[in-house]
MMTF fields as JSON, N, C-alpha, C and O atoms, coordinates in Angstrom:
{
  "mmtfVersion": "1.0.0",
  "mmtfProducer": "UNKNOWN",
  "numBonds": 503,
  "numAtoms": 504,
  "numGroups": 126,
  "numChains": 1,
  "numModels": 1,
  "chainsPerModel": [1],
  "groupsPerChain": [126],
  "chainIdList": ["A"],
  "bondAtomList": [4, 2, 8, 6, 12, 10, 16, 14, 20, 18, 24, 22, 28, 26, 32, 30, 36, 34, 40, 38, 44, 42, 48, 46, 52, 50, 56, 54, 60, 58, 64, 62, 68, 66, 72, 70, 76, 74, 80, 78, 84, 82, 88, 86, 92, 90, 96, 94, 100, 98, 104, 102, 108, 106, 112, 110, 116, 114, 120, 118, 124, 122, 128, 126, 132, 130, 136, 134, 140, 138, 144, 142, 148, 146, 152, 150, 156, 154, 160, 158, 164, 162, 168, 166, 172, 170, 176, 174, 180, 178, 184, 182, 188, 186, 192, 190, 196, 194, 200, 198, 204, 202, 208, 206, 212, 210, 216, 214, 220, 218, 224, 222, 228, 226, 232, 230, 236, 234, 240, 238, 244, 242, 248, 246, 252, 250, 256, 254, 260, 258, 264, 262, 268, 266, 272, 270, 276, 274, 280, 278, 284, 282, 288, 286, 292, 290, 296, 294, 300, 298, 304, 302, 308, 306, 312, 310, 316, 314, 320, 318, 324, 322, 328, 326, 332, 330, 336, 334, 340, 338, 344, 342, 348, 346, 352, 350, 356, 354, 360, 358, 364, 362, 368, 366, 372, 370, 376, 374, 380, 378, 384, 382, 388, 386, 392, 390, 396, 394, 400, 398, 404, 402, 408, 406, 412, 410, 416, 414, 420, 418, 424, 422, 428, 426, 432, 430, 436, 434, 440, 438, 444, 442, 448, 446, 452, 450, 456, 454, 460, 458, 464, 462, 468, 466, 472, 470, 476, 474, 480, 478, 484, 482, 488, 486, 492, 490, 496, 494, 500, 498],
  "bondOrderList": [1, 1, 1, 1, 1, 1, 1, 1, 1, 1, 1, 1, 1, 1, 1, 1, 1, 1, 1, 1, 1, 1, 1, 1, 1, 1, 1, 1, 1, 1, 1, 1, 1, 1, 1, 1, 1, 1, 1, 1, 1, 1, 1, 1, 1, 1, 1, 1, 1, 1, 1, 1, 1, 1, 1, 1, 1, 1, 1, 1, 1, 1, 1, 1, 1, 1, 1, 1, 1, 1, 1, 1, 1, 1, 1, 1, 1, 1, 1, 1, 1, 1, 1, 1, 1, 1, 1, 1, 1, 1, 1, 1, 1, 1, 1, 1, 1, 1, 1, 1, 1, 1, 1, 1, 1, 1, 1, 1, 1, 1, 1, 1, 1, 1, 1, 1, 1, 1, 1, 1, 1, 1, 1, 1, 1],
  "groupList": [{"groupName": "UNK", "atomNameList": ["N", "CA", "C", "O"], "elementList": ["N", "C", "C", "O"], "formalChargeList": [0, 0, 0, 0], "bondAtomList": [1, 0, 2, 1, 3, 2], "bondOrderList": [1, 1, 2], "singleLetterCode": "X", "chemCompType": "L-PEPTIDE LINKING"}],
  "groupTypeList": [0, 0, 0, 0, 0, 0, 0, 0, 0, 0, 0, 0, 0, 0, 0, 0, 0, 0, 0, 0, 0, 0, 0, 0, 0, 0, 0, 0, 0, 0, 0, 0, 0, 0, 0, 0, 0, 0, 0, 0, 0, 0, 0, 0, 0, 0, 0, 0, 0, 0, 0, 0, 0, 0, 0, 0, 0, 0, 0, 0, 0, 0, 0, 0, 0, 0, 0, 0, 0, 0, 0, 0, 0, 0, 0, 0, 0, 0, 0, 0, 0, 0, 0, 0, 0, 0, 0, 0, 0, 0, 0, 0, 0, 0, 0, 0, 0, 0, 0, 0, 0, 0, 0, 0, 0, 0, 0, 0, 0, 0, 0, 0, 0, 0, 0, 0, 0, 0, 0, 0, 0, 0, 0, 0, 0, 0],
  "groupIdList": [1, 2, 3, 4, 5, 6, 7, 8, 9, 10, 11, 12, 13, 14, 15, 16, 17, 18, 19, 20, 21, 22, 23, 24, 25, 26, 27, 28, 29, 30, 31, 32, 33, 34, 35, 36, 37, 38, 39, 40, 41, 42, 43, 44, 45, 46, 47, 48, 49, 50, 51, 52, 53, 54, 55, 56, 57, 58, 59, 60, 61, 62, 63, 64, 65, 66, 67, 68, 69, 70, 71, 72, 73, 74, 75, 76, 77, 78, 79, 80, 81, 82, 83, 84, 85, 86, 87, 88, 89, 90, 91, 92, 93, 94, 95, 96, 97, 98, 99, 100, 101, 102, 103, 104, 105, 106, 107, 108, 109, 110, 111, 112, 113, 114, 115, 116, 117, 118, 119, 120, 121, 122, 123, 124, 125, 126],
  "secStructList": [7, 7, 7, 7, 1, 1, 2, 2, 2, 2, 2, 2, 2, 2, 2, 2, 6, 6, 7, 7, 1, 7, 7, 7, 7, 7, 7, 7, 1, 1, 7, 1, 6, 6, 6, 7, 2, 2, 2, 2, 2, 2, 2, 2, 2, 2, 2, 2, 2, 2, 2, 2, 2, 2, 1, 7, 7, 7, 7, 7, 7, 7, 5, 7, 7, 3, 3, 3, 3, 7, 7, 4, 4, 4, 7, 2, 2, 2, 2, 2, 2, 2, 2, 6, 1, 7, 7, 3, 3, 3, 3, 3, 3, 7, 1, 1, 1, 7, 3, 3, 3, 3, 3, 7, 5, 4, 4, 4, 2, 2, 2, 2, 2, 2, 2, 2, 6, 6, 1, 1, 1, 7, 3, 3, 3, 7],
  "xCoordList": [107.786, 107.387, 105.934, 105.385, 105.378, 103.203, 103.459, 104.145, 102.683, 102.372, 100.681, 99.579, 101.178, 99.959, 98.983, 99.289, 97.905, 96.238, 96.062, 96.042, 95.845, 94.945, 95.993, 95.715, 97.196, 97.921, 97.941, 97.488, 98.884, 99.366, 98.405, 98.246, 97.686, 96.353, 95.609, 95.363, 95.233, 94.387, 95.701, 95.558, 96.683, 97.556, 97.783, 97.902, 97.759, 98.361, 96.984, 97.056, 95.585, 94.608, 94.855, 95.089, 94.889, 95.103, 96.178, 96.045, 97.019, 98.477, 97.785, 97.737, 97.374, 97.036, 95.536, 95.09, 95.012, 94.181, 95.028, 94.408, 95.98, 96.905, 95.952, 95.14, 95.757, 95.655, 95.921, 96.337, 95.758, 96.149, 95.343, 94.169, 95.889, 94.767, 93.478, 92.611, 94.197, 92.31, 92.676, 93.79, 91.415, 91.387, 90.367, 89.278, 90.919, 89.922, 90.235, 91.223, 88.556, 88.198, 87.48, 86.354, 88.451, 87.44, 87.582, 88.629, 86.553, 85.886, 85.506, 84.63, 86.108, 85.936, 85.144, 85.297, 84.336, 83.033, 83.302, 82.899, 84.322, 83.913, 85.275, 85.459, 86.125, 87.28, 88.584, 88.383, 89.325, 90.799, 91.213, 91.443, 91.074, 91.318, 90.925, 91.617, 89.115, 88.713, 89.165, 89.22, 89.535, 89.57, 91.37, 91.687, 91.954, 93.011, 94.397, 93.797, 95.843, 96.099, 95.552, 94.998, 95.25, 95.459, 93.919, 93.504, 93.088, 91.499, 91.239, 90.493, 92.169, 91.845, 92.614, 92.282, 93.442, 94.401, 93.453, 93.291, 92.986, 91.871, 90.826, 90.857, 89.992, 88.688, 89.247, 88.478, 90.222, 90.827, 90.891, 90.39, 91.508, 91.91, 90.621, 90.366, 90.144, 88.165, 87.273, 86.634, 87.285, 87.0, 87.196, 86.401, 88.555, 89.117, 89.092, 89.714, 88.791, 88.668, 87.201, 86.948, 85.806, 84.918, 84.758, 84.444, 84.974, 85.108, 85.418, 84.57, 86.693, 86.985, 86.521, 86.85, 85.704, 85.096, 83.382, 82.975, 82.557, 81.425, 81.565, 80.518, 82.859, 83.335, 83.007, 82.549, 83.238, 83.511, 85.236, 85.564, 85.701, 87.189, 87.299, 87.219, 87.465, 87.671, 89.322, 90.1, 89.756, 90.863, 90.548, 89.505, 91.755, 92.115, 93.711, 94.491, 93.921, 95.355, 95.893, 95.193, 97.064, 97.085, 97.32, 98.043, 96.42, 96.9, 97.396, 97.639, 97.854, 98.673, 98.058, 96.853, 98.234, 97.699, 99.003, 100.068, 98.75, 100.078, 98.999, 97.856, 99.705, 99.452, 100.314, 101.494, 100.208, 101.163, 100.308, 99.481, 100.784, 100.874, 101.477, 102.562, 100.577, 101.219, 100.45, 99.246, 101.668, 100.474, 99.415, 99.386, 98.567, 97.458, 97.483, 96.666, 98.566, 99.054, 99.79, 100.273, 99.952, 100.133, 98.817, 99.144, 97.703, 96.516, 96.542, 96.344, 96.933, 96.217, 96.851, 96.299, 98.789, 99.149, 99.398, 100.048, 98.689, 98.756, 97.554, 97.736, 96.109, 95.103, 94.989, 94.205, 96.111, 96.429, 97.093, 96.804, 97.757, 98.634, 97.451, 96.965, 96.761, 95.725, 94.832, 94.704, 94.18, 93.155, 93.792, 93.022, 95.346, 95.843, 95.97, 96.723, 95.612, 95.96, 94.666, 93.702, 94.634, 93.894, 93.523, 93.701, 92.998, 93.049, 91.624, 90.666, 91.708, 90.562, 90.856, 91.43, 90.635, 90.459, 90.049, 88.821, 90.664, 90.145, 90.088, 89.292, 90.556, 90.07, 91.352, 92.559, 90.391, 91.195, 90.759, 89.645, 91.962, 91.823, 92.386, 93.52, 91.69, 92.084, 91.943, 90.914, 93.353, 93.461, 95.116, 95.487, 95.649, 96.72, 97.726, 98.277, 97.562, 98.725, 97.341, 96.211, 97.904, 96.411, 97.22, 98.386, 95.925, 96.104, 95.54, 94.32, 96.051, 94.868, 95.603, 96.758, 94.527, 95.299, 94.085, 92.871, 95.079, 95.093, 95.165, 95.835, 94.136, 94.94, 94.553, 93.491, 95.81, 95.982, 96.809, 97.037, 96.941, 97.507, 98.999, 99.528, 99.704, 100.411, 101.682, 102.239, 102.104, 103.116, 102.842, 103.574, 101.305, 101.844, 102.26, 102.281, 102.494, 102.312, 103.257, 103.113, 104.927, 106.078, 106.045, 106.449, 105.553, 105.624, 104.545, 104.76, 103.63, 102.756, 103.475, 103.418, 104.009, 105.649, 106.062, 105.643, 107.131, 108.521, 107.479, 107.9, 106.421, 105.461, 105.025, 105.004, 104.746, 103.96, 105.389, 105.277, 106.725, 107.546, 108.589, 109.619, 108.01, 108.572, 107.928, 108.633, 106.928, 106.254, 106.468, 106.027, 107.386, 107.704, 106.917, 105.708, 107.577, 106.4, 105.792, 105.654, 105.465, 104.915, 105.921, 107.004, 104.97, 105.557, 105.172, 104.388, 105.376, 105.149, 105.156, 105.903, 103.758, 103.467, 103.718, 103.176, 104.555, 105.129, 104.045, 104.177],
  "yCoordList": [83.426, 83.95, 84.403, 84.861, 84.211, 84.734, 85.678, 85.63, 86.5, 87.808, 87.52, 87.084, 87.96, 88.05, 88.844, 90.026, 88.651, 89.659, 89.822, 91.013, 89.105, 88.766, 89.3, 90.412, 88.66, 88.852, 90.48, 91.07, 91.03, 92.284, 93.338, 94.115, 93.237, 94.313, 94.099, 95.123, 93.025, 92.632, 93.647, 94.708, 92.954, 93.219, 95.168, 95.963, 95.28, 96.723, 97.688, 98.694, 96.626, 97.63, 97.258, 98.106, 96.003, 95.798, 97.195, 97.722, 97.546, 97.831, 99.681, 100.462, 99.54, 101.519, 101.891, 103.0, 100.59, 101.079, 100.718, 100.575, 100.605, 100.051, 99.237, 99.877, 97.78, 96.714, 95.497, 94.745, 95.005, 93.493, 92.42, 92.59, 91.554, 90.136, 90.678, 91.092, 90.206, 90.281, 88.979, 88.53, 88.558, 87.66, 88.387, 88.897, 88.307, 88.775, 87.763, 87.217, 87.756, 86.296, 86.971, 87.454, 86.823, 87.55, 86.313, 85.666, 85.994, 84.925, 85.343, 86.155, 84.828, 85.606, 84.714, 83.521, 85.102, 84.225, 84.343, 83.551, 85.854, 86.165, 87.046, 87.987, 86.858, 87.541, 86.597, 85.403, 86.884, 86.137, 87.26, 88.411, 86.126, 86.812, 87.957, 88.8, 87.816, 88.699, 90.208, 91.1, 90.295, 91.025, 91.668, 92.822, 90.892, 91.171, 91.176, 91.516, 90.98, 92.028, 92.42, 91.831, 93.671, 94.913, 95.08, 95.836, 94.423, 94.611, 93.747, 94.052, 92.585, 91.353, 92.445, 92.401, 93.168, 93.709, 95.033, 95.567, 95.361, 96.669, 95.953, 96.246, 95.1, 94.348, 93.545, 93.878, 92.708, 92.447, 93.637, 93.412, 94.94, 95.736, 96.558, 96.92, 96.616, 97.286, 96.213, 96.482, 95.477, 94.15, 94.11, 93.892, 94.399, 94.395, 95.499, 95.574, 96.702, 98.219, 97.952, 98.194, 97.414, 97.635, 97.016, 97.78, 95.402, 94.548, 95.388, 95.507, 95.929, 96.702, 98.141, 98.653, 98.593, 99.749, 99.062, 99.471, 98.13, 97.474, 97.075, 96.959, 96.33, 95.67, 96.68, 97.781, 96.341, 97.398, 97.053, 96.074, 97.66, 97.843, 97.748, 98.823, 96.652, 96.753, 96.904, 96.17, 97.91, 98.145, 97.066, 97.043, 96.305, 95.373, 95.695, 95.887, 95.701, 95.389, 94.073, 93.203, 94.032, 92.592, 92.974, 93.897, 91.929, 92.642, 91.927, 90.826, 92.314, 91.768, 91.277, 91.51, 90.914, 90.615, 91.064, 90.902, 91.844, 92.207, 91.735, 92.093, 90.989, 90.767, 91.403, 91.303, 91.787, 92.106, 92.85, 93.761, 92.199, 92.237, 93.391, 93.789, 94.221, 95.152, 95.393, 95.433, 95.548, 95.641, 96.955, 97.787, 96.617, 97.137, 98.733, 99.648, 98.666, 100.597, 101.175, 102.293, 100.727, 101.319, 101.272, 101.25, 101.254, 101.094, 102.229, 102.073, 103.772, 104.766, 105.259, 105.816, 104.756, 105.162, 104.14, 104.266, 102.99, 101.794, 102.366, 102.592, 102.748, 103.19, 104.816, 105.062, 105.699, 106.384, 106.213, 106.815, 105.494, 104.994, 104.229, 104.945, 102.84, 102.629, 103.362, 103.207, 104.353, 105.296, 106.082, 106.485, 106.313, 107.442, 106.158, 106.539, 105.044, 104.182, 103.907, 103.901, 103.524, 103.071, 101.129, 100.423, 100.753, 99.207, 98.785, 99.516, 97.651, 97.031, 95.967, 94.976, 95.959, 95.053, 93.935, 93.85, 92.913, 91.911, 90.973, 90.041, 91.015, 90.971, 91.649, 91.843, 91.871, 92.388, 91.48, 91.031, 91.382, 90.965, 91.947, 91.802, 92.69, 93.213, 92.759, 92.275, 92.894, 91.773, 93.057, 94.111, 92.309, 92.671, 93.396, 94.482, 91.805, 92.013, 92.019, 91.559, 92.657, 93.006, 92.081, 91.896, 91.659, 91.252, 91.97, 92.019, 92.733, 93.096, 92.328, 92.155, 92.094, 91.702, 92.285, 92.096, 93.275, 94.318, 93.264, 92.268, 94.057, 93.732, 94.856, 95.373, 95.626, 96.747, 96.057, 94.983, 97.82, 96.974, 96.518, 97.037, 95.303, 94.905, 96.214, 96.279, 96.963, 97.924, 99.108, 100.094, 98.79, 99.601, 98.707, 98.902, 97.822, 96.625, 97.187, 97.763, 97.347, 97.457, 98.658, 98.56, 100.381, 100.938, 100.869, 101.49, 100.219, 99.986, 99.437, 99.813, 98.575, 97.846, 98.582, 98.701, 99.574, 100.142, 101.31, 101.45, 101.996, 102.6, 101.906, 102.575, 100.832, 100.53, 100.111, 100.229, 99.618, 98.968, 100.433, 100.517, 101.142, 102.687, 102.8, 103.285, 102.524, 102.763, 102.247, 102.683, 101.051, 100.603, 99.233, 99.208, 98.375, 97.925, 96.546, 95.441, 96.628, 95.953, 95.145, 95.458, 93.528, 92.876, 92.271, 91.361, 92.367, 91.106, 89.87, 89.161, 89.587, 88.199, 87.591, 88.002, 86.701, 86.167, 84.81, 84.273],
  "zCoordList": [60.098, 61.398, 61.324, 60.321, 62.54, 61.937, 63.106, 64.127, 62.577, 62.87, 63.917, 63.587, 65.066, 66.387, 66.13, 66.284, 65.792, 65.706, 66.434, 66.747, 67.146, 68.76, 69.859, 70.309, 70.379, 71.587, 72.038, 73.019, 70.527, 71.471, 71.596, 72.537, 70.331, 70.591, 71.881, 72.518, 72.345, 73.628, 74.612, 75.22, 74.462, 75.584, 75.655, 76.586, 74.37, 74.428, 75.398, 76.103, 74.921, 75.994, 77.058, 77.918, 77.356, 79.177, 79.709, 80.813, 78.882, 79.099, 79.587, 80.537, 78.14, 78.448, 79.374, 79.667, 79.671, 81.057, 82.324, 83.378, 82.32, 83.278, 83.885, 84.552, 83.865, 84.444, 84.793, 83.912, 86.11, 85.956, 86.707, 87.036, 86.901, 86.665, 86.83, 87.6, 84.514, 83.978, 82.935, 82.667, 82.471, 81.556, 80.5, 80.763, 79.433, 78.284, 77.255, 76.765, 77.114, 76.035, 74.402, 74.287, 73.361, 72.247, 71.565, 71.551, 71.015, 70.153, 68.796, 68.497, 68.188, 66.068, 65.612, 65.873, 64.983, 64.415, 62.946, 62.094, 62.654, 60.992, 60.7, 61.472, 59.79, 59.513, 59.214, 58.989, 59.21, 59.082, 56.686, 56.314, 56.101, 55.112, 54.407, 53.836, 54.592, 54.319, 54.559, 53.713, 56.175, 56.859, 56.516, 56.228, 56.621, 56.584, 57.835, 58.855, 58.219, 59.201, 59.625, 60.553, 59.338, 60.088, 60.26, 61.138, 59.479, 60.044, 61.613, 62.544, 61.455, 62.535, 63.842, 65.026, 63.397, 64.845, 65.107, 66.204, 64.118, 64.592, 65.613, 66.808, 65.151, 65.459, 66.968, 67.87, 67.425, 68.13, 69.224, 70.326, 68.958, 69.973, 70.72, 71.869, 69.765, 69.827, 70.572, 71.589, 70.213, 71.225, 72.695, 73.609, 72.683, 74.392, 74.532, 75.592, 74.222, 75.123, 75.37, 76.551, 74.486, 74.429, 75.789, 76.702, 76.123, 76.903, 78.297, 79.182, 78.37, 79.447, 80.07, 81.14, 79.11, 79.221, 79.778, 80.866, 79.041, 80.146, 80.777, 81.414, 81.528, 82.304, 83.561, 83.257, 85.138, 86.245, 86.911, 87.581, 86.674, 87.259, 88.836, 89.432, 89.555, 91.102, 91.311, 90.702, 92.216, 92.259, 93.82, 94.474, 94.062, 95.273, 95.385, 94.452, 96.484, 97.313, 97.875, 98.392, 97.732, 98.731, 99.868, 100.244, 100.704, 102.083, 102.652, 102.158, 104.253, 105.277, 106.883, 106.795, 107.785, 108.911, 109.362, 108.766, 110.853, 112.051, 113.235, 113.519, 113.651, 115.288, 116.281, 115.946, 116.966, 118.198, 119.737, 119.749, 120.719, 122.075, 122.621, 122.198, 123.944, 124.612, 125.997, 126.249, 126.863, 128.356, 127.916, 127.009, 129.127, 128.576, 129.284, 129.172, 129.93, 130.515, 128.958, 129.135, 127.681, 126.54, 125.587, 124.4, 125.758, 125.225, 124.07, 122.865, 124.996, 124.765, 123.458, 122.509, 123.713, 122.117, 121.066, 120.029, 121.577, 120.646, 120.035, 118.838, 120.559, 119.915, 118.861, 117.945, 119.456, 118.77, 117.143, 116.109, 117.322, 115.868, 115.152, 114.277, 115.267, 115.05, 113.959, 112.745, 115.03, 114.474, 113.175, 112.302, 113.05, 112.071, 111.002, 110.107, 110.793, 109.884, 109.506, 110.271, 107.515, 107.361, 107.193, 106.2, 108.504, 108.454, 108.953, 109.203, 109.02, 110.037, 111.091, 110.64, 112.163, 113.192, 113.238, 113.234, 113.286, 112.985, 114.618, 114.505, 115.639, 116.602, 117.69, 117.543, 118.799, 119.911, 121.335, 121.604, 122.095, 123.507, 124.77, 125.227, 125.135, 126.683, 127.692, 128.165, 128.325, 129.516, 130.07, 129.553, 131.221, 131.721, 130.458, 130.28, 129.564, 128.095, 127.177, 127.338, 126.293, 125.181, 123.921, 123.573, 123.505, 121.95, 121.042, 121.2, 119.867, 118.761, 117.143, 116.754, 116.682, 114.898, 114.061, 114.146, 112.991, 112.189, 110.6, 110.328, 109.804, 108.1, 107.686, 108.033, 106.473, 106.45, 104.337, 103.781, 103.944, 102.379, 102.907, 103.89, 101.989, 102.463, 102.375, 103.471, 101.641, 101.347, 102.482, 102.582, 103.596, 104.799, 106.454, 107.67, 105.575, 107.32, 107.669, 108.748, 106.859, 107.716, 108.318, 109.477, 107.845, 108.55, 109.852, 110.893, 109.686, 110.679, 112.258, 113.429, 111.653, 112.638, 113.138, 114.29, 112.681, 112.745, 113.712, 114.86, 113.433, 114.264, 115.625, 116.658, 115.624, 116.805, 117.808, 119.029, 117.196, 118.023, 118.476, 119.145, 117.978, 118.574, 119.824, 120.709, 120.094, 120.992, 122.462, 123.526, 122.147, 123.672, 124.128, 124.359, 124.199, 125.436, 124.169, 124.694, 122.646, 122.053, 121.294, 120.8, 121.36, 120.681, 119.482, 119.751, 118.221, 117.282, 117.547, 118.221, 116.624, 117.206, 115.354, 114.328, 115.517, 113.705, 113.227, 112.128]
}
């Protein structure tokens, strides 16, 4: 059975900066016997913290799109709910029936829903 230098040490830093999709590339120019085990799993793990520490960490969400329709005599608490959320607008139509479409992180779309269809009057657009 061979014993991993490289895998779990890389992995164990991804692990204790809590991260994910990352790719880390370490390239050995010098070591294997000399080094030993436990030198290659030291040099390996120091590698990928060093890597992840110059690196810049962007935290991203996945997000969602909600569309939905409402006459335009519910403006005032469709815009209320809105404003208490953090999203962005991605376009709106006022008319008789209003259109607006929202993207927001995806783990708040549904209450975003279950909120706006409290309200009366609005429909999801699928």
């Amino acid at each position: 059975m061979l014993a991993t230098t490289a895998g779990k040490p890389i992995l164990g830093q991804i692990n204790s900066f809590e991260l994910t999709n990352i790719v880390i590339v370490v390239i050995r120019y010098f070591g294997g016997i000399k080094l030993g085990t436990s030198g290659l799993i030291v040099a390996y793990r120091e590698a990928a913290a060093e890597a992840i520490r110059a690196g810049e960490i962007i935290e991203c969400h996945e997000q969602a799109t909600v569309t939905f329709t409402f006459p335009y005599l519910g403006m005032n608490d469709v815009m209320k709910v809105l404003k208490s959320e953090d999203l962005k607008i991605l376009s709106q139509d006022f008319d008789n029936c209003c259109t607006i479409t929202v993207q927001l992180n995806a783990d708040k779309a549904a209450p975003l829903k279950a909120r706006l269809t409290d309200i009366g009057g609005i429909s999801l657009v699928e």
